[in-house]
MDAnalysis code that builds the backbone (N, CA, C; Angstrom):
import MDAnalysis as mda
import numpy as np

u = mda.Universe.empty(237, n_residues=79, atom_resindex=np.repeat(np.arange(79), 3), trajectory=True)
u.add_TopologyAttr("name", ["N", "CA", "C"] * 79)
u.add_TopologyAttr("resid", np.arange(1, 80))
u.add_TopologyAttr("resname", ["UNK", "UNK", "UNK", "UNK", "UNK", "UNK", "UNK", "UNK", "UNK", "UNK", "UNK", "UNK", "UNK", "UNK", "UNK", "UNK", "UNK", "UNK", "UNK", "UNK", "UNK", "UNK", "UNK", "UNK", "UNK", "UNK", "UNK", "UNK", "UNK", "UNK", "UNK", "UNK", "UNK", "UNK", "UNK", "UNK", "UNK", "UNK", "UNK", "UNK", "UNK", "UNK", "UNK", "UNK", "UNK", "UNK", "UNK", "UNK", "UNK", "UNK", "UNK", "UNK", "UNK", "UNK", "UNK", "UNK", "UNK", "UNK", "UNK", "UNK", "UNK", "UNK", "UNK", "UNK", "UNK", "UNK", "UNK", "UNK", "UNK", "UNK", "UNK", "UNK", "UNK", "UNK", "UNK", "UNK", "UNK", "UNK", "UNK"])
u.atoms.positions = np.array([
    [72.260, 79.726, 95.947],
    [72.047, 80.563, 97.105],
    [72.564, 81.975, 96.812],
    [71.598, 82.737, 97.339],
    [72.402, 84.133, 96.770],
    [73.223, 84.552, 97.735],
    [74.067, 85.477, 97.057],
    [75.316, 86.246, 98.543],
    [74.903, 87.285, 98.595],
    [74.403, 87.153, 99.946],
    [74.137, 88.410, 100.506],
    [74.979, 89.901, 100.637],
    [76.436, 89.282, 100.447],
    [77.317, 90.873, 100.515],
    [77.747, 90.827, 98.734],
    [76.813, 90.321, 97.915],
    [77.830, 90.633, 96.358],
    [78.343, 91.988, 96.221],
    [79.199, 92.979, 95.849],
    [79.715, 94.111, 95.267],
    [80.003, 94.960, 96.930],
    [80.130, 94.274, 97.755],
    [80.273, 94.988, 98.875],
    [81.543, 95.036, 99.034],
    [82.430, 95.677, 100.052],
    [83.742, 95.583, 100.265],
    [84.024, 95.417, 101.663],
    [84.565, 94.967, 102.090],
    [84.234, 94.643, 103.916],
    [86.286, 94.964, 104.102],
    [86.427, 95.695, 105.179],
    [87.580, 96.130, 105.698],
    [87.626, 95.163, 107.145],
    [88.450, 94.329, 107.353],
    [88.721, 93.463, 108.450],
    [90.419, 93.775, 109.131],
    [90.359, 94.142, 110.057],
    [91.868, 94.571, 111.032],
    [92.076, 92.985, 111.731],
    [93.271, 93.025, 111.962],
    [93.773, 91.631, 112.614],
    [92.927, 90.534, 112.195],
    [93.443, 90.477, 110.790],
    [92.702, 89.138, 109.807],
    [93.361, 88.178, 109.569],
    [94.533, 87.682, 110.177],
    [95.500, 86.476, 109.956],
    [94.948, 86.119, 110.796],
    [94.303, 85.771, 111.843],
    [94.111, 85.004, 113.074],
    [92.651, 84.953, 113.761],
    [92.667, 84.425, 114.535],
    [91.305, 84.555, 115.866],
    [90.034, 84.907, 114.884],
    [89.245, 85.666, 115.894],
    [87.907, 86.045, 115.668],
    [88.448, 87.165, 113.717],
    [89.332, 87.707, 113.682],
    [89.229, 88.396, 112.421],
    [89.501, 87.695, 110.787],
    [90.067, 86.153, 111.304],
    [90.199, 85.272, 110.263],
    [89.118, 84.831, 109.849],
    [87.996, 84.378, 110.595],
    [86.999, 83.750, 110.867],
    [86.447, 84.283, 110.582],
    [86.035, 85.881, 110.698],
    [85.180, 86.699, 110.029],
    [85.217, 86.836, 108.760],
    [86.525, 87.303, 108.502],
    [87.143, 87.315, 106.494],
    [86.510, 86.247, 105.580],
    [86.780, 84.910, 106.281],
    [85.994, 83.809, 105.424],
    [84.888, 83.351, 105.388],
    [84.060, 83.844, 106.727],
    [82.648, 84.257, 106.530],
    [81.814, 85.019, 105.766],
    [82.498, 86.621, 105.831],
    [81.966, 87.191, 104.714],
    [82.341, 87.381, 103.502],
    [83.685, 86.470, 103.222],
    [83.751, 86.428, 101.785],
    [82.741, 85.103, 100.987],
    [82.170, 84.249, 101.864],
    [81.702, 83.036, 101.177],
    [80.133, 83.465, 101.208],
    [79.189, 85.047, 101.871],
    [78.431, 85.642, 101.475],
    [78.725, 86.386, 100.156],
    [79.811, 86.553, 99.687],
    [80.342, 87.497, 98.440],
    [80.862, 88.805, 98.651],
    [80.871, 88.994, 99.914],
    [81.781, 90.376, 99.651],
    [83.400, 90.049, 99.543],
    [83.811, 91.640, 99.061],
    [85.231, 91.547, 98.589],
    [85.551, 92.223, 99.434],
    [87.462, 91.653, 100.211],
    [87.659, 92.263, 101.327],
    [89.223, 93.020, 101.089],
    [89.753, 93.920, 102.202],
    [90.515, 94.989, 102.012],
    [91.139, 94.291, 103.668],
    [92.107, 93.664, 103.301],
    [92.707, 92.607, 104.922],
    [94.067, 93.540, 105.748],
    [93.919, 93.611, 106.867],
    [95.092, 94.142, 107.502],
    [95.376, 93.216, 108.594],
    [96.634, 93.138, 108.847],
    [97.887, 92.198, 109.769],
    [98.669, 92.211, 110.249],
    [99.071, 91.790, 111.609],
    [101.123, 91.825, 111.817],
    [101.106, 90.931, 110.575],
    [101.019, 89.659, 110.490],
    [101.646, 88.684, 110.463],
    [101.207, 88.324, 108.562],
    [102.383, 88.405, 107.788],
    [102.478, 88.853, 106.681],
    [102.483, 87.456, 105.773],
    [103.116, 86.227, 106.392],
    [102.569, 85.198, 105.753],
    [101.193, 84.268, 106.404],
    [100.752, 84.915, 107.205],
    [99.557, 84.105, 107.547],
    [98.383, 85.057, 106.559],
    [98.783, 86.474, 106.220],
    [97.407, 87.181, 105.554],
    [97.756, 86.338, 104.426],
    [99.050, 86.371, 103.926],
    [98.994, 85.541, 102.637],
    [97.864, 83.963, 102.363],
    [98.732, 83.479, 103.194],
    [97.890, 82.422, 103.419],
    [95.965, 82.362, 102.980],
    [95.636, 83.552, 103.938],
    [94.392, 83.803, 104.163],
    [93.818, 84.806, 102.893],
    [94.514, 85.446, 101.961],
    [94.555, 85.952, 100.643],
    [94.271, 84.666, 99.915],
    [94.999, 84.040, 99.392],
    [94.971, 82.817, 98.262],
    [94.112, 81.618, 99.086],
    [93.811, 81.816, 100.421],
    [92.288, 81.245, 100.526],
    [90.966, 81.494, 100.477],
    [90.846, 82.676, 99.979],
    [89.930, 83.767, 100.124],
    [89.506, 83.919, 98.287],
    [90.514, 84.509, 97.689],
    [90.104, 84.802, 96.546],
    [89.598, 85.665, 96.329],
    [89.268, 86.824, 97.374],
    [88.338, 87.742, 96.713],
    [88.730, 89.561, 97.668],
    [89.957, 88.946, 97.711],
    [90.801, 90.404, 98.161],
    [91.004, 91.246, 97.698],
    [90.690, 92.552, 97.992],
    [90.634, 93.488, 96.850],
    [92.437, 94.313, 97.422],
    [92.488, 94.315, 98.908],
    [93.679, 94.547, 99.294],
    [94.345, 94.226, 100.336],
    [95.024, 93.728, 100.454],
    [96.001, 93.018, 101.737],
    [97.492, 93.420, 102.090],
    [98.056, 94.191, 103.399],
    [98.738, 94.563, 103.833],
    [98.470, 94.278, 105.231],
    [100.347, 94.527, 105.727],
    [100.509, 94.339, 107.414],
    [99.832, 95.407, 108.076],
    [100.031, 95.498, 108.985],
    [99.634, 96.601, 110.092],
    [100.640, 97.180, 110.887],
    [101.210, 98.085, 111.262],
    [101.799, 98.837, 111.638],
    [101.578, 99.991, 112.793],
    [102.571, 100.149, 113.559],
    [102.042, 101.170, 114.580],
    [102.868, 102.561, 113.998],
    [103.768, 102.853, 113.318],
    [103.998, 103.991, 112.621],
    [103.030, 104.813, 112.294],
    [102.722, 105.975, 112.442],
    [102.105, 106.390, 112.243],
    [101.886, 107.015, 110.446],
    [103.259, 107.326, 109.598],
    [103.516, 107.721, 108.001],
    [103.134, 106.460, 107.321],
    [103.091, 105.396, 108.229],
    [102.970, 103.902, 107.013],
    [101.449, 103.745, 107.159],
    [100.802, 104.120, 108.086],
    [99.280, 104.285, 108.335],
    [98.866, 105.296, 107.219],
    [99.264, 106.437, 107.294],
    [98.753, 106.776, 106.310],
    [98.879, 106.779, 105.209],
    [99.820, 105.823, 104.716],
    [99.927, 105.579, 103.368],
    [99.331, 104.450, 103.358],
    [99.037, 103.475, 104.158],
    [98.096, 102.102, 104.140],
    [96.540, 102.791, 103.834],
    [96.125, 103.760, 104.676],
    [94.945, 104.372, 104.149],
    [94.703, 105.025, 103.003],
    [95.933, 105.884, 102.251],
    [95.359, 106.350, 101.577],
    [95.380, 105.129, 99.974],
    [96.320, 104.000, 100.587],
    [96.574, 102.781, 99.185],
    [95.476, 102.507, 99.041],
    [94.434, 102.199, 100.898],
    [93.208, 101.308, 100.864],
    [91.933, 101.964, 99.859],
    [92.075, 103.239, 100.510],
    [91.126, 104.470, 99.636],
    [91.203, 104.027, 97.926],
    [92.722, 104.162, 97.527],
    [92.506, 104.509, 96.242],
    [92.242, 103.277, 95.555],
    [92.291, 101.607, 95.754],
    [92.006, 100.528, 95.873],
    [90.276, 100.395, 95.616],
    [89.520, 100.872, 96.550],
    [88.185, 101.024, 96.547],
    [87.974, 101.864, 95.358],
    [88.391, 102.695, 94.720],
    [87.524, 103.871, 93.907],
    [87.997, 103.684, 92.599],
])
């Protein structure tokens, strides 16, 4: 079967849980590679080494200096 997202990169927010967990392992088992954000730091784990195909995984934060260093990690990750 082919995967429809091969070489894609899919960015998912609140991916330890609910509707954003569910999504992550949906479109990673089309083939895209994903870039995961979280509170909850051992459930992304979790959802990392079930996944396999994370290109980057970090918490989430309401700081605003750790945001932008989460963006600019995510950026340089992709390129």
């Amino acid at each position: 079967m082919a995967q429809k997202l091969a070489g894609k990169v899919v960015l998912i927010t609140g991916a330890s849980a609910g509707i954003g967990r569910a999504s992550a392992l949906a479109l990673a088992q089309e083939g895209a590679n994903m870039v995961l954000t979280a509170r909850r730091q051992e459930r992304l784990a979790e959802l990392e080494a079930a996944i396999q195909r994370v290109v980057l995984a970090c918490t989430q934060s309401s700081n605003s200096r750790i945001i932008q260093v989460q963006m600019r990690t995510m950026a340089e990750a992709l390129t």
